[in-house]
mmCIF file of the N, C-alpha and C atoms, coordinates in Angstrom:
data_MODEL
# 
_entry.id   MODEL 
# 
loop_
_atom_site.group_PDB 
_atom_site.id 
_atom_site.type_symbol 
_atom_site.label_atom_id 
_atom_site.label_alt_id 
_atom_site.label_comp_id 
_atom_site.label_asym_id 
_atom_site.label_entity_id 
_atom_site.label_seq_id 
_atom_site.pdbx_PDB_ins_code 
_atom_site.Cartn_x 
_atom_site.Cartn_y 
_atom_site.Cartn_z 
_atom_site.occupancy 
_atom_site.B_iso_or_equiv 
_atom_site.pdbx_formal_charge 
_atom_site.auth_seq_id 
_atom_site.auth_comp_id 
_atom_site.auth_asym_id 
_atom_site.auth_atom_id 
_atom_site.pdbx_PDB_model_num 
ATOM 1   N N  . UNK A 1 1  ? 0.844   -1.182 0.000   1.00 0.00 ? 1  UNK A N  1 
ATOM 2   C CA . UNK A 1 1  ? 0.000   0.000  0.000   1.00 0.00 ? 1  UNK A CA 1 
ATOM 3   C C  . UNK A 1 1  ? 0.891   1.248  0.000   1.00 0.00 ? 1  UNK A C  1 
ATOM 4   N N  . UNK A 1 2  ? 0.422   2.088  -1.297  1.00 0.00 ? 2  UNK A N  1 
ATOM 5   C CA . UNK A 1 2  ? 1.512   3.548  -0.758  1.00 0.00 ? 2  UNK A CA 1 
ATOM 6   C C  . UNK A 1 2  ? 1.552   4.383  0.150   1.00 0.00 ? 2  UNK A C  1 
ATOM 7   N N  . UNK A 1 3  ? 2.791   4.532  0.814   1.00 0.00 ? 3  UNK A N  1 
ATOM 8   C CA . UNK A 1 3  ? 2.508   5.645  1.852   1.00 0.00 ? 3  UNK A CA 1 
ATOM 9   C C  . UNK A 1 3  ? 2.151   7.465  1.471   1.00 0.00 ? 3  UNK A C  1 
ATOM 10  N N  . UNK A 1 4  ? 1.042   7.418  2.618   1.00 0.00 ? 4  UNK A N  1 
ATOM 11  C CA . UNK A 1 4  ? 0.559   8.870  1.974   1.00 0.00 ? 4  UNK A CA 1 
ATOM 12  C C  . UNK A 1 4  ? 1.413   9.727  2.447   1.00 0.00 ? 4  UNK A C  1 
ATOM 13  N N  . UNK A 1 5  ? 1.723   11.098 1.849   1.00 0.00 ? 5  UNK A N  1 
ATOM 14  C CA . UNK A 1 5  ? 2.278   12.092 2.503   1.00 0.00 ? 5  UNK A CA 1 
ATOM 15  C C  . UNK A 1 5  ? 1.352   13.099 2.917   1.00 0.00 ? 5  UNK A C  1 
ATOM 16  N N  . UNK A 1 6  ? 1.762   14.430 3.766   1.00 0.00 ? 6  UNK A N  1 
ATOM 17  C CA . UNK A 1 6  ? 0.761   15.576 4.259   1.00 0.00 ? 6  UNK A CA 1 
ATOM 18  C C  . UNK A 1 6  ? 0.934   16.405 3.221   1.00 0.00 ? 6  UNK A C  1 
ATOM 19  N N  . UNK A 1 7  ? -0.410  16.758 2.312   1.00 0.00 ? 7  UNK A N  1 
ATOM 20  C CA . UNK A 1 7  ? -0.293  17.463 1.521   1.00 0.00 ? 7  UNK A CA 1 
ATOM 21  C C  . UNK A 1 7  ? 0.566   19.457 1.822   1.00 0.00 ? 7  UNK A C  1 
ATOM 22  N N  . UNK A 1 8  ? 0.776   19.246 2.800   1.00 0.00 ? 8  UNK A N  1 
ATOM 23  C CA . UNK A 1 8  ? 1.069   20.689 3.594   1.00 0.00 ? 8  UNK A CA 1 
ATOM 24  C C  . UNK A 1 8  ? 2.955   20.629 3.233   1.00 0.00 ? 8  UNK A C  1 
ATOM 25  N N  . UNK A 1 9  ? 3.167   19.153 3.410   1.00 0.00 ? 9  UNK A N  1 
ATOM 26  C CA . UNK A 1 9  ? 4.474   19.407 3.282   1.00 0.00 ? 9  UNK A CA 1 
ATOM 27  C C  . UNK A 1 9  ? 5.274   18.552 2.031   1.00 0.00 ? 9  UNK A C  1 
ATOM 28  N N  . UNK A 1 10 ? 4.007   18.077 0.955   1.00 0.00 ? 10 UNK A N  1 
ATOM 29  C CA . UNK A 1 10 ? 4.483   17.473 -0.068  1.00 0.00 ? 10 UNK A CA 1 
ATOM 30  C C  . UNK A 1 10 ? 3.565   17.908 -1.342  1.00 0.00 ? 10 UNK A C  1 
ATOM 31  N N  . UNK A 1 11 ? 4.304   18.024 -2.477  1.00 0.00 ? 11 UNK A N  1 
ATOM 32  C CA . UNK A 1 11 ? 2.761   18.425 -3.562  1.00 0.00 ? 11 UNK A CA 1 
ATOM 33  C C  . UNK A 1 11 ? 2.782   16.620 -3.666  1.00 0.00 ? 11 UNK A C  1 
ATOM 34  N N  . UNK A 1 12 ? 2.767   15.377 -3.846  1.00 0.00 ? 12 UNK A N  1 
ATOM 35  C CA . UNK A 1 12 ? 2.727   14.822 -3.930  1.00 0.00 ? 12 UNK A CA 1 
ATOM 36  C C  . UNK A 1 12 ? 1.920   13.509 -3.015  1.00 0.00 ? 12 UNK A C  1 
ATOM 37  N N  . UNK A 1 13 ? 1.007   12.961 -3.597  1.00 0.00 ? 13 UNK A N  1 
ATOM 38  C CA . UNK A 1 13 ? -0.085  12.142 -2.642  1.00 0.00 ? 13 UNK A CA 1 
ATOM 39  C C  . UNK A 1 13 ? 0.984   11.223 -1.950  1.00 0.00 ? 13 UNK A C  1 
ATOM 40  N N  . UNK A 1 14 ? 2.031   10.266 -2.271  1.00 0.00 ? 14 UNK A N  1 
ATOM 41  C CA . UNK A 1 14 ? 2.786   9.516  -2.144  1.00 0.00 ? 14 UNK A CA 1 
ATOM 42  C C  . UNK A 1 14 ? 4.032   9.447  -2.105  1.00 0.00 ? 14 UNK A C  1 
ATOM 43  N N  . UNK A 1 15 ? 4.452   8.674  -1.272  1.00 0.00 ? 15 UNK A N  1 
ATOM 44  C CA . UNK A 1 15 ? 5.916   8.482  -1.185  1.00 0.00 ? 15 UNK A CA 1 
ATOM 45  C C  . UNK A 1 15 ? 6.362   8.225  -2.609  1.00 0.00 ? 15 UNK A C  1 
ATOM 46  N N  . UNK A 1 16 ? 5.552   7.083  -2.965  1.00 0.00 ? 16 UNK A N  1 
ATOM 47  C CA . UNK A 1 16 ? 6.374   6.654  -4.018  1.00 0.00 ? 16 UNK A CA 1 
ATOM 48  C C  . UNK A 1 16 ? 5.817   7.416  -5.675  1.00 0.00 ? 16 UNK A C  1 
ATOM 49  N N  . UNK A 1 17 ? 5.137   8.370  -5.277  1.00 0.00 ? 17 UNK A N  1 
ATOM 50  C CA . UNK A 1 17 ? 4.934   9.152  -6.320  1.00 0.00 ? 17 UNK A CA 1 
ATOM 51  C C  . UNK A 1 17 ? 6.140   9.996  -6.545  1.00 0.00 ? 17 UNK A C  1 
ATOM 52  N N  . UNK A 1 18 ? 6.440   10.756 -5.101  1.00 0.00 ? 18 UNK A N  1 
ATOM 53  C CA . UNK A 1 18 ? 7.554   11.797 -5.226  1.00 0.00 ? 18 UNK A CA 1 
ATOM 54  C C  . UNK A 1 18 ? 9.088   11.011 -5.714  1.00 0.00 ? 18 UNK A C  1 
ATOM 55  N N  . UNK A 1 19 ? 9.071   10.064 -5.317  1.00 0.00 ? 19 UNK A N  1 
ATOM 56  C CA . UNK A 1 19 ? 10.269  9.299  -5.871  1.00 0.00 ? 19 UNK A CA 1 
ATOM 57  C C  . UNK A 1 19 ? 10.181  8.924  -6.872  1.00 0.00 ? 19 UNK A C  1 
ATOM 58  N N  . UNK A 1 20 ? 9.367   8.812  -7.596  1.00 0.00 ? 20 UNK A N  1 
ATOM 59  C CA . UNK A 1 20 ? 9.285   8.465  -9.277  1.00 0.00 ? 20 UNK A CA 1 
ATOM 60  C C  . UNK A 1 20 ? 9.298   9.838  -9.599  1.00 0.00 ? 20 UNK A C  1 
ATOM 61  N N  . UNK A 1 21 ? 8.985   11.157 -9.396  1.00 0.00 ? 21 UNK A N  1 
ATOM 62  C CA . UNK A 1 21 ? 9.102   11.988 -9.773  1.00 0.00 ? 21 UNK A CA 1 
ATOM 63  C C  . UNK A 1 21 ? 10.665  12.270 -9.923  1.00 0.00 ? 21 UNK A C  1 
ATOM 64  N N  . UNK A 1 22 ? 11.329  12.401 -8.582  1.00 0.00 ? 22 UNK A N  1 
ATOM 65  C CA . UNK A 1 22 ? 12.864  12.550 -8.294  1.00 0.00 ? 22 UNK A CA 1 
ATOM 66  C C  . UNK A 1 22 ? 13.564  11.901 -9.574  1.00 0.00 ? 22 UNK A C  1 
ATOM 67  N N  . UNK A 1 23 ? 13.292  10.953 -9.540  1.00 0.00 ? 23 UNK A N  1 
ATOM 68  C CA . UNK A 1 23 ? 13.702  9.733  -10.481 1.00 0.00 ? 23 UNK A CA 1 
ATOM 69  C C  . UNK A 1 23 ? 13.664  10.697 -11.997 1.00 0.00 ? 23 UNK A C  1 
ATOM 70  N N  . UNK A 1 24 ? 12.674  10.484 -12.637 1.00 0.00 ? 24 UNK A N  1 
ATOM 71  C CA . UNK A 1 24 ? 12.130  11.222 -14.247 1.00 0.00 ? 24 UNK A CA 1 
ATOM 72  C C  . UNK A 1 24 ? 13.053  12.514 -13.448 1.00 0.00 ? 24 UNK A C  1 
ATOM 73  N N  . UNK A 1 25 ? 13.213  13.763 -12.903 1.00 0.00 ? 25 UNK A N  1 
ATOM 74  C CA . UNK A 1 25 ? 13.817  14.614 -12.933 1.00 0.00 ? 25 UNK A CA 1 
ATOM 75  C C  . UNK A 1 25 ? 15.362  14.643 -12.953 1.00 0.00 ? 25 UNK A C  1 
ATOM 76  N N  . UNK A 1 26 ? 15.764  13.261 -11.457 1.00 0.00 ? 26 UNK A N  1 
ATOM 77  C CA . UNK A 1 26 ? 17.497  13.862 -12.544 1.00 0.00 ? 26 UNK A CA 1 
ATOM 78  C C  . UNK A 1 26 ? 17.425  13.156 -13.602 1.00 0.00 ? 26 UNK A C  1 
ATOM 79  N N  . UNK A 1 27 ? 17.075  12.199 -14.032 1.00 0.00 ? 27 UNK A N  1 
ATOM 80  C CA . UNK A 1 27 ? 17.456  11.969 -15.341 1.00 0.00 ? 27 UNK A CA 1 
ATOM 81  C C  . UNK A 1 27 ? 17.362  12.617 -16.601 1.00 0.00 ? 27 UNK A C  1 
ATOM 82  N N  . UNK A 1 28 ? 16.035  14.083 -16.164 1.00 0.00 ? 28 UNK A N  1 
ATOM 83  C CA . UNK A 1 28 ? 16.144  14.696 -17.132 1.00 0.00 ? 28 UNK A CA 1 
ATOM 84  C C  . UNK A 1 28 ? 16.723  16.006 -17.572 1.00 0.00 ? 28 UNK A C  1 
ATOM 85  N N  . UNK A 1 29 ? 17.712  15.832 -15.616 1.00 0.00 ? 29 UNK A N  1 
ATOM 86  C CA . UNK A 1 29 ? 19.175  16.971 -15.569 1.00 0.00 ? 29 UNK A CA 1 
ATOM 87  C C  . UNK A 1 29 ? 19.948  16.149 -15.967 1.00 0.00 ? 29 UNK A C  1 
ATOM 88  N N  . UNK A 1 30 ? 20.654  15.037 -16.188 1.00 0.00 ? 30 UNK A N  1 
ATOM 89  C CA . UNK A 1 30 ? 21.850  14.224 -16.475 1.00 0.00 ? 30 UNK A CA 1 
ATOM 90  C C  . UNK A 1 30 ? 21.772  14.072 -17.747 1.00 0.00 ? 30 UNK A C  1 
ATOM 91  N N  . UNK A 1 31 ? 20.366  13.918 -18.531 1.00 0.00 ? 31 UNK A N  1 
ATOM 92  C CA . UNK A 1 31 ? 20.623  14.053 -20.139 1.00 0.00 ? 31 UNK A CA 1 
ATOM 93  C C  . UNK A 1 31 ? 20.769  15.545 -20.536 1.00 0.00 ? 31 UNK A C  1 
ATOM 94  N N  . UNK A 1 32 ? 19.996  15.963 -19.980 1.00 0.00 ? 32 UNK A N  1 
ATOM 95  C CA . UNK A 1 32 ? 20.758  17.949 -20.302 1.00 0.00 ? 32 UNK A CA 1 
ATOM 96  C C  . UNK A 1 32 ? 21.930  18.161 -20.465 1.00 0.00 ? 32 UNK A C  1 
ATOM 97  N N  . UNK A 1 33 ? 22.982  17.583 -18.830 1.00 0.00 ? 33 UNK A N  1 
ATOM 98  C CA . UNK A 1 33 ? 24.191  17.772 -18.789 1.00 0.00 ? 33 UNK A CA 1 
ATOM 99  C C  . UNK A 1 33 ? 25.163  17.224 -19.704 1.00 0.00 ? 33 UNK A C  1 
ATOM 100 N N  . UNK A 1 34 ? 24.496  15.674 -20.452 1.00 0.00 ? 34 UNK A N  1 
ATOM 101 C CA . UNK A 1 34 ? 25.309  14.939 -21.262 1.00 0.00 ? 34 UNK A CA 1 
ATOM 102 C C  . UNK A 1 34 ? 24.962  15.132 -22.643 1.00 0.00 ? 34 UNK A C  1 
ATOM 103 N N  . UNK A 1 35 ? 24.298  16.470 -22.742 1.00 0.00 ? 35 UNK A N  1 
ATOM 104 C CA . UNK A 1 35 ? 24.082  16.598 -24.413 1.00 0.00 ? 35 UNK A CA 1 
ATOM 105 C C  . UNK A 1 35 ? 25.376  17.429 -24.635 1.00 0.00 ? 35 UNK A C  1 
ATOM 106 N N  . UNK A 1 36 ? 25.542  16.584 -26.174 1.00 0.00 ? 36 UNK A N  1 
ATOM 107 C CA . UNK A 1 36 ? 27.032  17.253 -26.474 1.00 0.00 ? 36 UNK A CA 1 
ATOM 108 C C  . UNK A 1 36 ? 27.001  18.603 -26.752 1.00 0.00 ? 36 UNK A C  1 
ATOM 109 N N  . UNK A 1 37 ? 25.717  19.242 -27.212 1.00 0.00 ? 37 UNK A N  1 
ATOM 110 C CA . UNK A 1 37 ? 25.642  20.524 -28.433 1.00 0.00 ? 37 UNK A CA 1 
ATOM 111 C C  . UNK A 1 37 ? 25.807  21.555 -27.768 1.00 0.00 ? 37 UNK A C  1 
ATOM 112 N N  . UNK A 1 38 ? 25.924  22.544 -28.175 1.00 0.00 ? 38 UNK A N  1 
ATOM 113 C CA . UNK A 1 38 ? 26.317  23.728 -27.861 1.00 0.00 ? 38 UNK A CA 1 
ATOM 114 C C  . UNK A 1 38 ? 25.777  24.380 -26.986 1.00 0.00 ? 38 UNK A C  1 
ATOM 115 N N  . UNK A 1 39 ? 26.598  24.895 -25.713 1.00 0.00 ? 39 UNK A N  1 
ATOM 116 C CA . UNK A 1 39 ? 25.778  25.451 -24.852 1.00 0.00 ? 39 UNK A CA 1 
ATOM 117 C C  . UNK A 1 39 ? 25.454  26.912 -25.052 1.00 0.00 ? 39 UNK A C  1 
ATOM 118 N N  . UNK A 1 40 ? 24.356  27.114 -24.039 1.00 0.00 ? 40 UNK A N  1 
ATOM 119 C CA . UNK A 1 40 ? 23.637  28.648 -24.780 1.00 0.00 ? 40 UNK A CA 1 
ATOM 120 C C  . UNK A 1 40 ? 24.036  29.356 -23.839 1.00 0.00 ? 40 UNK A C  1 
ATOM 121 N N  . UNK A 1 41 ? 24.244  30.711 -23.904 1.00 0.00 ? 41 UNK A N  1 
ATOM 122 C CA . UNK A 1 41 ? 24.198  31.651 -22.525 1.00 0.00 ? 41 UNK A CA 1 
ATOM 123 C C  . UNK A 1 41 ? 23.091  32.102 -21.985 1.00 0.00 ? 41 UNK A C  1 
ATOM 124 N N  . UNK A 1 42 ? 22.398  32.068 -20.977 1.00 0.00 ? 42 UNK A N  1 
ATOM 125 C CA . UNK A 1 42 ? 21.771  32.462 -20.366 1.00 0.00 ? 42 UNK A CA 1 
ATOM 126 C C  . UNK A 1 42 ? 21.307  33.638 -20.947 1.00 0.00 ? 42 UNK A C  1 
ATOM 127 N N  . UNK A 1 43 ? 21.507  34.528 -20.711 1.00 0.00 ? 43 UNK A N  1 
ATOM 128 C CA . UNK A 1 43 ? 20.919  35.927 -21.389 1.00 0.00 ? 43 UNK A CA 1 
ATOM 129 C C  . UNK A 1 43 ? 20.300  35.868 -23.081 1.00 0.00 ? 43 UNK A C  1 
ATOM 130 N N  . UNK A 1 44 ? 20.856  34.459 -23.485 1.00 0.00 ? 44 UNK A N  1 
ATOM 131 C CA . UNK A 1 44 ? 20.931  34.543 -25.636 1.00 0.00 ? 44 UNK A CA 1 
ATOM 132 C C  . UNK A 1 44 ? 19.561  33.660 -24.801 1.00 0.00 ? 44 UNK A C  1 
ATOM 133 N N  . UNK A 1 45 ? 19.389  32.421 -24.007 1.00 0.00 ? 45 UNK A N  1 
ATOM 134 C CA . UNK A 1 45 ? 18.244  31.745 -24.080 1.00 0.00 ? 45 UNK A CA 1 
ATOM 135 C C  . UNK A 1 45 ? 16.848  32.526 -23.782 1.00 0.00 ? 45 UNK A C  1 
ATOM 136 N N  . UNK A 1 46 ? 17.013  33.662 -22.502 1.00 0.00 ? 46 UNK A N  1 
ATOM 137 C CA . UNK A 1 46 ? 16.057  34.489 -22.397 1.00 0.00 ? 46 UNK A CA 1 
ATOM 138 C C  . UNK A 1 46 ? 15.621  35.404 -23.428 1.00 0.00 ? 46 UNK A C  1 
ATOM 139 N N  . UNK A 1 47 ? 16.171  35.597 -24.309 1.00 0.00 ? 47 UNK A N  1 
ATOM 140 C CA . UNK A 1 47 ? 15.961  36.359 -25.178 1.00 0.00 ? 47 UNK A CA 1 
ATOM 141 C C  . UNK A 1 47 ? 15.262  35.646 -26.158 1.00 0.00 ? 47 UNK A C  1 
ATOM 142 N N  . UNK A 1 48 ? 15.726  34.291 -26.399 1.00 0.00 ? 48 UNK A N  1 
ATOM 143 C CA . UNK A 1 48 ? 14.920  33.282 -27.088 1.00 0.00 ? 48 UNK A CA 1 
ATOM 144 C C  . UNK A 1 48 ? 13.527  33.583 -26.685 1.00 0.00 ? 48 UNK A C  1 
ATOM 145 N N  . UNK A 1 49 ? 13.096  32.945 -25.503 1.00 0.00 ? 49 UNK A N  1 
ATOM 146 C CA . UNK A 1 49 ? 12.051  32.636 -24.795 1.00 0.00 ? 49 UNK A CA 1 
ATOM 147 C C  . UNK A 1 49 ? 10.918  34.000 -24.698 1.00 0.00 ? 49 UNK A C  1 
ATOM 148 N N  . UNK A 1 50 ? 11.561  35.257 -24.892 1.00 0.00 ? 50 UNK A N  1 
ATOM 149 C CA . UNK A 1 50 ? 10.889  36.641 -24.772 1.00 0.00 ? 50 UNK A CA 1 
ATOM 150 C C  . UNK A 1 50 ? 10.463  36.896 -26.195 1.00 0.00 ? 50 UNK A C  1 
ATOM 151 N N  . UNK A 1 51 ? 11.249  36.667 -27.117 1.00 0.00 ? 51 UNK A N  1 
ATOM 152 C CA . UNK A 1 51 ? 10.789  36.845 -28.702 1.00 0.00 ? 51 UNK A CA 1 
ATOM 153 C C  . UNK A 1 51 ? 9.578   36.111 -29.112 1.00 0.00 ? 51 UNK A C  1 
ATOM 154 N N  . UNK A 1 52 ? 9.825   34.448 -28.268 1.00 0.00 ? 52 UNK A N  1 
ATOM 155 C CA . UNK A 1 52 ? 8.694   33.887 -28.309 1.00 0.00 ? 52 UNK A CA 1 
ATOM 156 C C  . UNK A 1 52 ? 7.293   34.489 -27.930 1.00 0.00 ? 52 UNK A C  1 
ATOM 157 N N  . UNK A 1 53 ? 7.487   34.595 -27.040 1.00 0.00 ? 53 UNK A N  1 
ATOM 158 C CA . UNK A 1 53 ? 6.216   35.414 -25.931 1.00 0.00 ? 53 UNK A CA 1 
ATOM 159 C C  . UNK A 1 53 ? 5.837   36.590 -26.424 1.00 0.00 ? 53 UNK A C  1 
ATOM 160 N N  . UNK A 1 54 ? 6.474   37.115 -26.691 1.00 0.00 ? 54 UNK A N  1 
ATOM 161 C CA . UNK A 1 54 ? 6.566   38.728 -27.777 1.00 0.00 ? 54 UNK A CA 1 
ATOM 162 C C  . UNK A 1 54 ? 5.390   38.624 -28.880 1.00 0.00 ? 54 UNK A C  1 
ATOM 163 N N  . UNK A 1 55 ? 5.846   37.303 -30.103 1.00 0.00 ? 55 UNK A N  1 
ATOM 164 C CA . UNK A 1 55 ? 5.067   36.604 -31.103 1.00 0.00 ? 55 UNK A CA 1 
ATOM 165 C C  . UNK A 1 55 ? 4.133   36.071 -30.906 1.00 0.00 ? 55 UNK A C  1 
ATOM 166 N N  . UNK A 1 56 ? 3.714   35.561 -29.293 1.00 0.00 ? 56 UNK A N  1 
ATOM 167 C CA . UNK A 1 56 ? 2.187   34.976 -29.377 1.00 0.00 ? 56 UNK A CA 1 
ATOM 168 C C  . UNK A 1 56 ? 1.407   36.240 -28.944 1.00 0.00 ? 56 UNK A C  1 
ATOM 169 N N  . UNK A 1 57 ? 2.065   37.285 -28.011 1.00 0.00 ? 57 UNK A N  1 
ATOM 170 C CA . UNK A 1 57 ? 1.220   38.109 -27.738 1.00 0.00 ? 57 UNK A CA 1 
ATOM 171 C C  . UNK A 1 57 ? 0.543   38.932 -28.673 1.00 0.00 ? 57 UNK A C  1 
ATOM 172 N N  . UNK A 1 58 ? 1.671   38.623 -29.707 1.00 0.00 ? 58 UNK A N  1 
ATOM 173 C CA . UNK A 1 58 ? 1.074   39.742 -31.210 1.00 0.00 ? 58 UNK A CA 1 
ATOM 174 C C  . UNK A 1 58 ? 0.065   38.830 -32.051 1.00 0.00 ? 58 UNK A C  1 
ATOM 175 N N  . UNK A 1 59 ? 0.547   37.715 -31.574 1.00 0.00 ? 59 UNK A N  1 
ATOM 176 C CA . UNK A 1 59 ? -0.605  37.099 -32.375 1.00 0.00 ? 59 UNK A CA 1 
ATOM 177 C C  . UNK A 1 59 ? -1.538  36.818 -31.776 1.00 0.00 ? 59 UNK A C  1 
ATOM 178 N N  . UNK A 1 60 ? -2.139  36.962 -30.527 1.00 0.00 ? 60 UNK A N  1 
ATOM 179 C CA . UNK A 1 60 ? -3.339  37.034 -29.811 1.00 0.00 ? 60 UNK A CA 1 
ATOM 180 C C  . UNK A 1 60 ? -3.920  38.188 -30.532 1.00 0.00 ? 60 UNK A C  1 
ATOM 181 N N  . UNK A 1 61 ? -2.840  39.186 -29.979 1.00 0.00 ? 61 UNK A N  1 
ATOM 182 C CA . UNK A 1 61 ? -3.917  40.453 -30.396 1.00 0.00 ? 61 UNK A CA 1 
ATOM 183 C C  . UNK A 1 61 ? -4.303  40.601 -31.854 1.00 0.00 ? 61 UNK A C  1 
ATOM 184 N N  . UNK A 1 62 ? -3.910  40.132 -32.554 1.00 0.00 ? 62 UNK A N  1 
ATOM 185 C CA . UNK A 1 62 ? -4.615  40.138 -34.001 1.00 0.00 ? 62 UNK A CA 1 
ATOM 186 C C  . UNK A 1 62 ? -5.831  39.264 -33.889 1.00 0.00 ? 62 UNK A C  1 
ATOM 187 N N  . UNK A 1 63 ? -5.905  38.310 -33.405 1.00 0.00 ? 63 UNK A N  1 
ATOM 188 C CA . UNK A 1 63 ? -6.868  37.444 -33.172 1.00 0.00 ? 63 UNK A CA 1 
ATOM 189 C C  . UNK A 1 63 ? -8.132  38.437 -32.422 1.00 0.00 ? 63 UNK A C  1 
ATOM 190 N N  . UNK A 1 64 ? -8.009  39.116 -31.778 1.00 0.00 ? 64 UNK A N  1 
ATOM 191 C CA . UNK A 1 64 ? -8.750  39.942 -30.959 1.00 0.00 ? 64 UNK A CA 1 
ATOM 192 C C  . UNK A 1 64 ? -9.403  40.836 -32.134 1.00 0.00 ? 64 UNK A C  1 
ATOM 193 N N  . UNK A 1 65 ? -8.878  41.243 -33.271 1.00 0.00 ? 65 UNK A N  1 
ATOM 194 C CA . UNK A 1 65 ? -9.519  42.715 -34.049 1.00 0.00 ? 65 UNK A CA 1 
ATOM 195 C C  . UNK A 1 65 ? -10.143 42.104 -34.677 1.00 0.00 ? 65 UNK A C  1 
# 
């Protein structure tokens, strides 16, 4: 039977939920870390991510007129 946790001090119903979570997460820092390709700088990725956001907002608002 899984053990429950207190939702106050876990987002997670279960022990063994949060540990399968743990689990899927480093592994999906250790393949990050072991990709060969080119790393980005911080400031070039935010800028990525803002151009994005930039482009849906413009394209909402066209959607709006």
């Amino acid at each position: 039977m899984p053990t429950p946790l207190d939702p106050i001090v876990s987002e997670f119903a279960t022990v063994e939920e949060a540990e399968a979570y743990d689990r899927w997460f480093r592994a999906k820092i250790q393949a990050a870390r072991d990709n060969p390709g080119p790393l980005i700088p911080h400031d070039e990725a935010m800028a990525r991510i803002r151009n994005k956001l930039h482009a849906r907002i413009k394209e909402k608002e066209k959607l709006r007129k």
